[in-house]
Structure formats: C-alpha cells, structure tokens
C-alpha positions, 0 to 999 in steps of 0.5 A, spaced: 467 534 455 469 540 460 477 541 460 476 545 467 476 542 474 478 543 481 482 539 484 484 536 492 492 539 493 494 538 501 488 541 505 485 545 499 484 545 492 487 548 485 483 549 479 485 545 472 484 547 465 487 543 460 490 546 454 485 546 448 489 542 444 488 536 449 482 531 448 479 529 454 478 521 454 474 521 460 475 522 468 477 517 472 473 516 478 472 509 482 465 506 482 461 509 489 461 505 495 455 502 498 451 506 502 451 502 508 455 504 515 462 502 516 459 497 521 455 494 518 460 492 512 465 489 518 459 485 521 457 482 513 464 480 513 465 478 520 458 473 519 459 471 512 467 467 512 470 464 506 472 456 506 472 457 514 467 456 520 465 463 523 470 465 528 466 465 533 465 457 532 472 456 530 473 457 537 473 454 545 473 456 551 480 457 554 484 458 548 490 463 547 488 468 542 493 473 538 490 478 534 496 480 529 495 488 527 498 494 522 502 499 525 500 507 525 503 507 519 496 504 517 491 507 521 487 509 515 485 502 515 481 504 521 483 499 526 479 502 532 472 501 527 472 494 525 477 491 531 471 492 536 467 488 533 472 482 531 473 482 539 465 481 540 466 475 535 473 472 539 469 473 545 463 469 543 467 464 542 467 463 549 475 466 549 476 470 557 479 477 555 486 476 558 486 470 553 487 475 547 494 478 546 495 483 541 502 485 536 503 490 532 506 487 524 511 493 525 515 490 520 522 494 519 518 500 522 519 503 529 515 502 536 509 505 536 508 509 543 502 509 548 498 514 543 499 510 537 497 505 540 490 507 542 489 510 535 490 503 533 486 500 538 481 506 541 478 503 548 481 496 547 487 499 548 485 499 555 482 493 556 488 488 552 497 488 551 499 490 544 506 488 543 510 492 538 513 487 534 521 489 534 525 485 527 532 486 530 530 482 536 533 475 536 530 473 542 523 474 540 524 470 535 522 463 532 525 460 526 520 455 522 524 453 516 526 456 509 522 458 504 523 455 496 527 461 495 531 462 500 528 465 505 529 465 512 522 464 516 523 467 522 518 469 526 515 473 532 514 467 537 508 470 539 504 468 533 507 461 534 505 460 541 497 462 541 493 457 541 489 461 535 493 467 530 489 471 527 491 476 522 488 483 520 489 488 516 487 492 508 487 488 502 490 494 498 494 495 491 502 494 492 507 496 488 511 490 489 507 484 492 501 486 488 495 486 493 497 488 501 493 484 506 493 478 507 500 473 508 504 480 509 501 480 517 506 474 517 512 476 512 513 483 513 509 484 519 512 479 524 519 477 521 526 478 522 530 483 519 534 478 515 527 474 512 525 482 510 530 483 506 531 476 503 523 476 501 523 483 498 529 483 494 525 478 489 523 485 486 529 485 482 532 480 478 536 476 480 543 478 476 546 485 478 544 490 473 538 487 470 533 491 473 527 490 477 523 483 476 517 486 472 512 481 474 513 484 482 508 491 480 500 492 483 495 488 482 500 482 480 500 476 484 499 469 479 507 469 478 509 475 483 516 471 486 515 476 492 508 474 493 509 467 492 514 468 497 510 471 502 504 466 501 510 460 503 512 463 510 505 464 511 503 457 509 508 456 514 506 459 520 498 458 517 495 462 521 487 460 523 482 466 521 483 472 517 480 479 516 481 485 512 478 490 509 477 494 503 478 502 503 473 506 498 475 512 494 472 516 500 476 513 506 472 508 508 471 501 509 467 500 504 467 492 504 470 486 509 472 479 508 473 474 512 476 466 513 482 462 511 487 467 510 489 465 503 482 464 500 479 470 504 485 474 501 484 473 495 476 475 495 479 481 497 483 482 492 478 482 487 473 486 491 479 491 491 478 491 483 471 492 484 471 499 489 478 503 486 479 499 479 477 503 472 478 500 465 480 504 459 481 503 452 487 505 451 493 509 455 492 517 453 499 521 451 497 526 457 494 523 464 493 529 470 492 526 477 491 529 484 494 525 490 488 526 493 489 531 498 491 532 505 493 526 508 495 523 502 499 528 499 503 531 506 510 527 502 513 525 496 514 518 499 506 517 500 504 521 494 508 516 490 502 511 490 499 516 485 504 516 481 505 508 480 497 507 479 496 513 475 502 512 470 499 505 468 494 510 464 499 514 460 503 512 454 510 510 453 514 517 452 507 520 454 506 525 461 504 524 468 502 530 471 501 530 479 498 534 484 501 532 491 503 538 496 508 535 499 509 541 504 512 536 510 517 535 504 521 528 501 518 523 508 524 519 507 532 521 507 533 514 504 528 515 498 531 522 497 538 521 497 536 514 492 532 518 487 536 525 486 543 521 489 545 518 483 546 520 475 543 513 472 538 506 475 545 502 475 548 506 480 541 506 484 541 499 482 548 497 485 545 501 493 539 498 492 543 490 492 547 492 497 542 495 502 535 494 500 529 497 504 523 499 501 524 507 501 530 505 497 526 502 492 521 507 491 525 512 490 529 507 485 522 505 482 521 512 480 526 514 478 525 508 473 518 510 471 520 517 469 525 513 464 518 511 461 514 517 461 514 526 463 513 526 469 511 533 472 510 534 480 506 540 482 508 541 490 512 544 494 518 542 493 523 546 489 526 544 482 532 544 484 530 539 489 528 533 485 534 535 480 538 528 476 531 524 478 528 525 472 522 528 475 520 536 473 517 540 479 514 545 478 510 550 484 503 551 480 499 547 476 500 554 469 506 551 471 505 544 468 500 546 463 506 550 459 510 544 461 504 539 457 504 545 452 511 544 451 511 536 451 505 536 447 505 542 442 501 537 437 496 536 443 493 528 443 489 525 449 488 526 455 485 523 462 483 526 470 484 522 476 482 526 482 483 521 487 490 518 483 492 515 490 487 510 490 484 510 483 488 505 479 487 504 471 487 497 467 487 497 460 483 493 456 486 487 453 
C-alpha cells in the first residue's frame, strides 16, 4: 500500500509520506453518500416519520407552531436547504404563516444579527420572527421541575406556550453527550444559564480530583449521565415532532429523520454509524489525521474534533498526527488559557468545577488525551503556543514525520484519516 498521500490543510493541501518503517494498516474513509440531491433526502425524511404521524397530519388549522433551530455556529447543518421543506409540511397541515414562530437554540452563545439569521433561514428569514434564545434572560424563561439529577429545568416560555414544538437540528457525534441533535434543541438549546451548567457538569465525576465520567464520550448515550439528563428535561417539555439531519463525509445532507423526538433521534444516531463510522481491527501505534480542511480547520477549538475521533484509532502510549491549519488561531480564549495555563489535569480540574463551560472542558479534555498518547499538531501555531499542554506543534508535516521517527525509531502500524473531523474510528470487540 502506498505511504504517500495528499492531504487537505486550510484551504489547500500538504503532501504526506509516511516513514518507511511505518506499516500502513488502512486509509480511513466513510462509506460514500447515496447519490441523491439533498432535497430528496430531506423529503424521504419528511414522509417516512418514526413512531409518529406525518407532520402535516399531526396538525390543525389554527395552531400555534414554534420551530426550534441551531444557532450559526451550526450552519453547516444547511438550515436554508431542509427548513423550506419542513415549512411546506407545516403549512399543509392547515397552520397560517403568522402561526409559525422560530428560535434559535443559542444555548450559552451570543445573539446572532440579521445576516446570520438569513443564513440560518435563507428566504423564510423574510416571511417568519426568529427569536434568539437569551439563557441569562430570567424573564423569557419558565421552570418545569428538576431533573433526577439535580437539574433545573428552565426553559424559554416560547417552546412551552405554542400550541405544537418542533425541534431540528444534526445528529452528529458529541464528546459529551455521545450523539448532537435531538433533546439537545431543549437542554442546552433553550435553557437557562443555571440548567446548562448544572447538566453539563455530569461530564466529570462527581468528587473533586477525580476526572471525567468516562461514560460521558462520542458515541456513547446507553449510561451517558449527561445524556440521560438531557432526555429527562426534554421528556419534560415533550416536544411534538423532531427532525434532524445526517451530514455525509462531503458536507452534505446525506440522510433525515423525522417523528417522536426520542425514537427519531435515536435512528439518527445509528444512520450517523452508518454515514461517518469505520471499523478496524486493532488501535495502530501511529495514526495521521487531516481535519478536513478549510472551514473545519480554521481553529484549534474546531479542529479538536478531529482529535478526540481520531485518537480512538491510536494505542495507548502511541501518536496522533494532525493536520489542522488553525490560521484564525486557539477560536477560544477560555480554551487556550485551560490547556497551556495550568501545569497538570488537577489544576484544570479545579477551573473547570468552579467555572464550567464547554470551551474549558475541551481544552481540559485535551489536554487529558495528550496524557494518553503523542500528540503532534501540524498548523500555524507556534510551539511555544501550545507549551505545558502536552501537545507538539510543529509547522510542516517533515516536521512531524521526524517527530513519529523519533517516537517510533523501531516503526510499528499506521493508519490515515483524510477527513478526521468526521470520520470516527470503533474497534472491534
């Protein structure tokens, strides 16, 4: 098998020659898409719901309808190409165009402007309100009980005073709640700052200095305490109808579900195995990993996905080389400062209890994965930038190779994931 390649890096690509004594085990790619247009995926999804009625038949003539979306930060999701076509379902129902509201699942994210908006929307952007879910906002909000775990369920009244709720969104790995999409419209997507933190602390243990709940990971939900927690405070709103989509190794809508917002989520899930998992053998001593490129590389914070896919391929005590420009830089301050501020995981540990948010616990969690293997990250950034995190940067990919040369002097197996933001590896049992 050949050990050259070329590989996307920001907006361009970077030519790869693996060391001779590496053994390429495989390339790593995701099974290719059906060969249909994105509309007809999202119809097919549209007509075909899970455990439910069809939308259109689910609802009446004079009813209120609130359609919970992503924020922009999720725009690759491409809102303005399914979103049309659920409209047309809504509106076949018999509902009037000033029934039907939109809000934005911001979570803890900032308000979005006119622009971003019609990015989400395209032309409906024109036709219908979208509000902009605000979690600090404690008049907007509405509690509904706690959660078996603690967590208050406070939501945005909009999704609690329509007559019909219906959430959108991607199912797509998560390195905490196993799977996007679904329950997480509700919580985080419409919740208060309070239920965010309280929900999204459960990715570590419960006692100081014990480290992350393990069961909290991608691709993980059965005894997932984040995830069941979020299920509960969705149960609780219980929504009417759910549609998601499945994003293909290309970026497009490669497959859609609709129905109950349980059941329907769940499908999704497994369609998400389907689309961008692979299986192999066995973990490799070296496995060398594009982002993707441009925009999936544009920041350390994004490109992070590729690290804690692509690291489930590589041994313990083995190297992770990624090729993620990061031209635009760390594209979080909280982040950064977790993973280069701090001399060990108790220190970031003991931040991340006292002020939890999600940028802080990617840059705690890699900072964790770099305790478990080489972690060498080929971009922009200057190794002096990344010092006391554990991870090497290095600006070229002859750069790396020395590096797996000097890690690896005896060789050993090797695996390449071109598209390692989307790509994610399981190991056979």
């Amino acid at each position: 098998m050949s050990l050259e390649f070329t590989l996307s890096y920001g907006k361009g690509e970077l030519p790869l020659s693996l060391p001779e004594n590496l053994k390429l085990e495989s390339v790593l790619e995701p099974p290719t898409p059906r060969d249909v247009s994105e509309e007809e995926v999202v119809l097919d999804g549209l007509e075909n719901p899970i455990d439910s009625p069809r939308l259109r038949d689910l609802l009446s003539p004079g009813e209120t309808v609130c359609v919970v979306v992503s924020d922009v930060t999720r725009a690759w999701q491409r809102m303005s190409v399914y979103l049309p076509l659920l409209v047309d379902e809504i509106l076949a129902g018999g509902v009037k165009e000033e029934d039907v509201k939109f809000i934005s699942a911001t979570g803890t994210h900032r308000s979005q402007t006119r622009e971003e908006h019609r990015l989400l929307l395209g032309d409906l952007a024109d036709r219908f309100q979208i509000v902009d879910h605000d979690c600090r906002d404690a008049d907007s909000l509405v509690s509904l009980g706690t959660t078996s775990r603690g967590t208050p369920v406070e939501v945005n009244r909009m999704v609690t005073e329509c007559d019909r709720l219906i959430l959108t969104g991607a199912a797509t790995y998560h390195v905490m709640a196993g799977w996007g999409g679904g329950r997480k419209s509700i919580l985080p997507g419409v919740a208060s700052y309070e239920a965010i933190q309280a929900n999204h602390v459960l990715a570590l243990k419960s006692a100081p200095e014990t480290g992350r709940d393990m069961r909290c990971r991608c691709a993980f939900m059965e005894d997932n305490p984040l995830h069941l927690d979020m299920d509960e405070a969705c149960s609780m709103v219980n929504p009417d109808f759910v549609f998601n989509v499945v994003m293909g190794g290309d970026g497009r809508i490669a497959a859609a579900v609709s129905g109950h917002w349980r059941s329907a989520h769940l499908k999704g899930t497994e369609l998400v195995n389907d689309l961008n998992g692979v299986t192999v053998d066995r973990k490799a001593d070296v496995v060398v990993a594009s982002a993707g490129g441009y925009p999936k590389d544009m920041v350390l914070y994004q490109s992070s996905k590729t690290v804690f896919n692509s690291i489930e391929a590589v041994r313990d005590g083995g190297t992770l080389v990624v090729l993620a420009m990061c031209d635009e830089g760390s594209g979080s301050d909280e982040c950064f400062e977790i993973l280069t501020g701090y001399s060990d995981q108790v220190a970031r540990e003991k931040v991340l209890r006292e002020r939890f948010s999600i940028p802080r616990y990617v840059g705690y969690l890699l900072a964790d994965q770099a305790l478990k293997a080489n972690i060498v990250l080929v971009s922009e950034l200057r190794r002096s930038d990344l010092e006391g995190s554990g991870i090497i940067a290095v600006n070229s990919v002859e750069e790396a190779m020395a590096e797996v040369s000097r890690l690896h002097p005896e060789g050993g197996s090797a695996y390449v994931i071109p598209h390692g933001g989307s790509v994610f590896p399981f190991v056979k049992r």
